[in-house]
C-alpha positions in Angstrom: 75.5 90.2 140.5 72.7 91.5 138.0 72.7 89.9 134.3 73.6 93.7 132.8 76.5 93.7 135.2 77.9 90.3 133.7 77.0 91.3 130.5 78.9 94.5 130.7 81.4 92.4 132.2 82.0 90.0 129.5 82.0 93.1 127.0 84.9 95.1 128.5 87.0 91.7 128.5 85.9 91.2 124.9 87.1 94.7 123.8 89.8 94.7 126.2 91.6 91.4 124.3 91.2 92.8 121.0 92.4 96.6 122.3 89.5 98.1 121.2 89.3 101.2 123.0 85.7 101.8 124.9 84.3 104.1 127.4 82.1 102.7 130.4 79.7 103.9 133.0 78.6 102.2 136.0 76.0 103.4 138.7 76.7 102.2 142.6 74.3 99.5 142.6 75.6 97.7 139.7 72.1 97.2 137.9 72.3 99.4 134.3 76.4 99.5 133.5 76.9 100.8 130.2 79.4 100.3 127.5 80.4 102.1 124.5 82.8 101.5 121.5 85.0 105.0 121.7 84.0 104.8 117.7 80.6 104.7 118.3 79.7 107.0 121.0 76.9 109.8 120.1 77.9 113.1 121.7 74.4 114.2 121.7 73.7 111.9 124.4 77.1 111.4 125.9 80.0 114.1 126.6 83.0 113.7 128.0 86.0 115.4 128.8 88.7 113.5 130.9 92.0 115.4 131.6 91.4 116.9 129.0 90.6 114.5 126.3 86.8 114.8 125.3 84.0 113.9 122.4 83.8 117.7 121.8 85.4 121.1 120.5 86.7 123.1 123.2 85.5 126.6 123.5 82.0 126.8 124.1 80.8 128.4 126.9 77.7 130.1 128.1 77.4 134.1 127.5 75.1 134.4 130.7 75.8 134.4 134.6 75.3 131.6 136.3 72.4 131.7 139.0 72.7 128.9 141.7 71.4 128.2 144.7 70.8 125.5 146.7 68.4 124.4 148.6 69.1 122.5 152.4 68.2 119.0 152.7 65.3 118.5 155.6 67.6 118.3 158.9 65.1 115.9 160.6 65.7 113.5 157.7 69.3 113.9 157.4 69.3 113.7 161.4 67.4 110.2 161.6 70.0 108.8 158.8 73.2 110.0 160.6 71.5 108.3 164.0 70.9 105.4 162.2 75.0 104.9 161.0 76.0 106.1 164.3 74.5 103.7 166.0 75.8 100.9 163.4 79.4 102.4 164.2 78.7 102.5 168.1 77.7 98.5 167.4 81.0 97.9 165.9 79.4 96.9 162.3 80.7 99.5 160.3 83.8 101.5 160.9 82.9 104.3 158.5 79.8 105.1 156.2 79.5 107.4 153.7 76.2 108.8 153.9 75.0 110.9 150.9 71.6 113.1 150.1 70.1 114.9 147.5 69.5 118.7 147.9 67.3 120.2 145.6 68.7 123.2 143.5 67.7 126.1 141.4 69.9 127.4 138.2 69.3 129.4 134.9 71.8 126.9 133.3 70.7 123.6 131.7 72.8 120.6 132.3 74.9 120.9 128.8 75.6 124.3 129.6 76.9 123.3 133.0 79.0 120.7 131.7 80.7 123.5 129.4 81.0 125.9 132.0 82.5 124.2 135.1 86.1 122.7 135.4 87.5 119.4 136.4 89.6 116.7 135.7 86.8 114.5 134.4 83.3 115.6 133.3 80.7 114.3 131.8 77.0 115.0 130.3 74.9 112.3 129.7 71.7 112.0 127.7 70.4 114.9 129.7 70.1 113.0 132.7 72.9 114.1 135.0 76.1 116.2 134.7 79.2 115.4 136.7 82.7 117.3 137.2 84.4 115.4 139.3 88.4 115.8 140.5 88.4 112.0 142.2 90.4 109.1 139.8 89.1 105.7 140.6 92.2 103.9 139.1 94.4 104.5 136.4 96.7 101.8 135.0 99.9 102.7 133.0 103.0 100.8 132.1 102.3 98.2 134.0 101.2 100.1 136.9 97.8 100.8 138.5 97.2 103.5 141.1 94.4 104.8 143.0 94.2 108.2 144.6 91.2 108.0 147.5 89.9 111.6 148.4 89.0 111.7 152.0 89.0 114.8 154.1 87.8 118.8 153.1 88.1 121.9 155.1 87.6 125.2 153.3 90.6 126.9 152.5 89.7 130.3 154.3 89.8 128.9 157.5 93.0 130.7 159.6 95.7 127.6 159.4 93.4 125.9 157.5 96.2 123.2 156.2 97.5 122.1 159.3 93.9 122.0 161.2 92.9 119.4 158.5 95.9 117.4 158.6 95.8 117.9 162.8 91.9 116.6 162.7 92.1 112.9 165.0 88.3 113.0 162.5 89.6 113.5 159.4 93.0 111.4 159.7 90.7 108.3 161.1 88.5 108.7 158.3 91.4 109.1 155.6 93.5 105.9 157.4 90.5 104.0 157.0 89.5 104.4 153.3 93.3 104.1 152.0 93.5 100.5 154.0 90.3 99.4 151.9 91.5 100.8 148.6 94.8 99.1 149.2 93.4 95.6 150.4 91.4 96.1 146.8 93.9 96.9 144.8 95.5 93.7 146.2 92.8 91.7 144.6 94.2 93.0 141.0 97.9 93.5 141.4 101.1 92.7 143.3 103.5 95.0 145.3 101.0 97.4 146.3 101.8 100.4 148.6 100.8 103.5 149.7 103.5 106.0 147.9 102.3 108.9 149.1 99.7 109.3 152.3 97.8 112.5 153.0 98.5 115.3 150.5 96.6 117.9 149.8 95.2 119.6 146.4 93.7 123.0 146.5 90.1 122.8 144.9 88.0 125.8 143.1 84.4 125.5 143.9 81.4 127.9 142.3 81.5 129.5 145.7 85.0 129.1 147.3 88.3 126.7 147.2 88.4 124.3 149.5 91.4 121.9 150.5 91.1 118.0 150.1 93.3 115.3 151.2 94.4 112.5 149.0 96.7 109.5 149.0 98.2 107.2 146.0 98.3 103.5 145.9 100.0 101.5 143.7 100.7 97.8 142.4 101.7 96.7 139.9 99.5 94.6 137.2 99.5 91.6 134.9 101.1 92.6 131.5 97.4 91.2 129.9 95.6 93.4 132.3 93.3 93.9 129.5 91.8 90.5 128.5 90.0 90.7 132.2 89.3 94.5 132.3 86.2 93.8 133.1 86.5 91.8 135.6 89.2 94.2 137.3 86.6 97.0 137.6 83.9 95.4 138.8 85.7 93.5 141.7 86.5 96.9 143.1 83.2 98.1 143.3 81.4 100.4 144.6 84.3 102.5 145.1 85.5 102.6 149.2 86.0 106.6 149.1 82.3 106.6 148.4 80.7 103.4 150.5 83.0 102.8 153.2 84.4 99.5 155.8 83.9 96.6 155.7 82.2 97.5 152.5 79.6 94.8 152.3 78.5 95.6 155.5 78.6 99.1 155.2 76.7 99.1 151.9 73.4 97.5 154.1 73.8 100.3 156.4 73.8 103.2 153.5 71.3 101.3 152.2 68.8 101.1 155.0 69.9 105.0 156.2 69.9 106.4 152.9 66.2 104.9 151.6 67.3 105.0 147.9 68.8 104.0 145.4 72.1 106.6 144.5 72.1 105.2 140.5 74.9 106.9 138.8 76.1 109.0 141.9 79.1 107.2 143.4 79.4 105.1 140.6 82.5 105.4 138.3 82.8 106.0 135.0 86.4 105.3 132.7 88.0 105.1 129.4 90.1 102.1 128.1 92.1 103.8 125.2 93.4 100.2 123.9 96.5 100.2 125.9 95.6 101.9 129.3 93.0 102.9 131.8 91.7 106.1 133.1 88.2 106.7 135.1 86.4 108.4 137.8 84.6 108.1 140.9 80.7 110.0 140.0 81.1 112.9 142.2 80.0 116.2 141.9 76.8 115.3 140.7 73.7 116.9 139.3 70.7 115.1 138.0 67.4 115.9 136.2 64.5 114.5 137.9 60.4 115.1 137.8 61.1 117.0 140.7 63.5 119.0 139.3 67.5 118.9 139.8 69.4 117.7 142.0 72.8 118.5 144.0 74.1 115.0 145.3 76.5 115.6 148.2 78.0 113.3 150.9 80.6 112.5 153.9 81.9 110.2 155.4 80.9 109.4 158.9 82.9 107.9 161.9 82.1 107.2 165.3 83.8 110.4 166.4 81.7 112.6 163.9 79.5 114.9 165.3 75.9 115.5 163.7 75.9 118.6 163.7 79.3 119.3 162.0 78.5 117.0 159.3 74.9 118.3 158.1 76.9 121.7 157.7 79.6 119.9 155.6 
């Protein structure tokens, strides 16, 4: 574990003890977590608005249309990464990999005006470095409880019988199945009585270009009434977040890392607030960052033996 990762550690159990509420960000590779006093966070390089509590006034909003496009990630690369996982799942190393890419994109908006314009459960701006607006919780702890709510499975919505084709998929239920056994088996590592209390709903989600639906499933335990003196520690053991690495995750994160040929940074990492009593946060989805080359859509899926290539470059 890197020294910024301990030392980030050690801070959200400090402020944790005395119920000082903070905010925290943590990229997928655990090497530049960062922590912020609530009270001392500067909005003009950090906004945030999660379910609807945020750093900001409501109400802005850009007067002009938004122009985007995006632009296809080179096949032959994305091929010789998907052949690379497949062939790690054929070996019996990995039983699912999320494998993610960045696609370059065009837009008249800037990245604040983005955040202000699109609509989620948990946004956030930072230092004009990346947006995010993403619906996926990582945990949330409340009265003594602590559930997580892995997001695993999409079809668009238009799709005649679109509902019971994704809940029909032997793919997609696999793949689902797979994640909710890891996120249980960590939230086992933090709590006690853990379960799966509800397995493979659905939410209906608005994209800039159509709705799409996306299967979820809750976990629960229940946690040590001191959660907070080792908040820090809780976080980090469940990290990187399964939904967004895959099984066995240590593993699976050699395979991403030798398919994928980059560091992701803040994509896939998690992001949460402690508000002095409980916990909310986010898994770093729905991603755009700023980059000498431009911006960048980060975008992803999870991939099975039974996934075919073809099917999962379109996705």
């Amino acid at each position: 574990m890197s020294k910024a990762a301990k030392k980030s550690i050690e801070t959200m159990n400090h402020l944790g003890k005395e119920r000082i509420p903070f905010f925290f960000l943590i990229d997928f590779e655990l090497q530049k977590p960062k922590v912020w006093r609530l009270d001392e966070i500067e909005p003009n390089s950090l906004l945030y608005d999660f379910n609807g509590k945020g750093n900001y006034e409501l109400g802005f909003r850009p007067e002009k249309p938004l122009d985007f496009r995006i632009h296809k990630f080179p096949k032959e690369i994305y091929d010789q990464a998907f052949d690379e996982v497949h062939k790690n799942l054929c070996y019996g190393n990995t039983f699912l990999v999320n494998l993610t890419f960045p696609s370059r994109i065009q837009t008249n908006f800037n990245l604040k005006e983005i955040f202000f314009s699109s609509q989620a459960k948990y946004k956030i701006w930072f230092q004009d470095e990346f947006v995010c607006f993403s619906p996926e919780i990582f945990v949330q702890i409340e009265n003594g409880f602590v559930r997580s709510f892995p997001m695993k499975g999409t079809m668009d919505a238009s799709v005649p019988d679109a509902r019971e084709k994704l809940l029909g998929s032997i793919k997609e239920t696999a793949e689902h199945s797979t994640i909710v056994d890891l996120i249980r088996n960590d939230l086992s590592r933090i709590s006690t009585k853990v379960e799966v209390c509800r397995f493979r709903y659905l939410d209906h989600l608005k994209t800039n270009k159509n709705e799409i639906l996306q299967m979820s499933s809750e976990i629960c335990g229940v946690v040590d009434e001191n959660y907070f003196e080792e908040i820090g520690d809780i976080i980090f053991s469940m990290l990187p977040a399964g939904s967004v690495s895959g099984a066995p995750k240590e593993k699976t994160l050699e395979v991403i890392r030798n398919a994928e040929g980059s560091e992701r940074g803040y994509y896939t990492g998690v992001a949460g607030i402690f508000d002095g009593t409980n916990l909310d946060s986010t898994v770093l989805i729905r991603f755009i960052e700023k980059t000498e080359k431009g911006l960048f859509y980060r975008s992803g899926g999870g991939i099975t033996a039974q996934s075919n290539r073809e099917d999962e470059y379109r996705e």
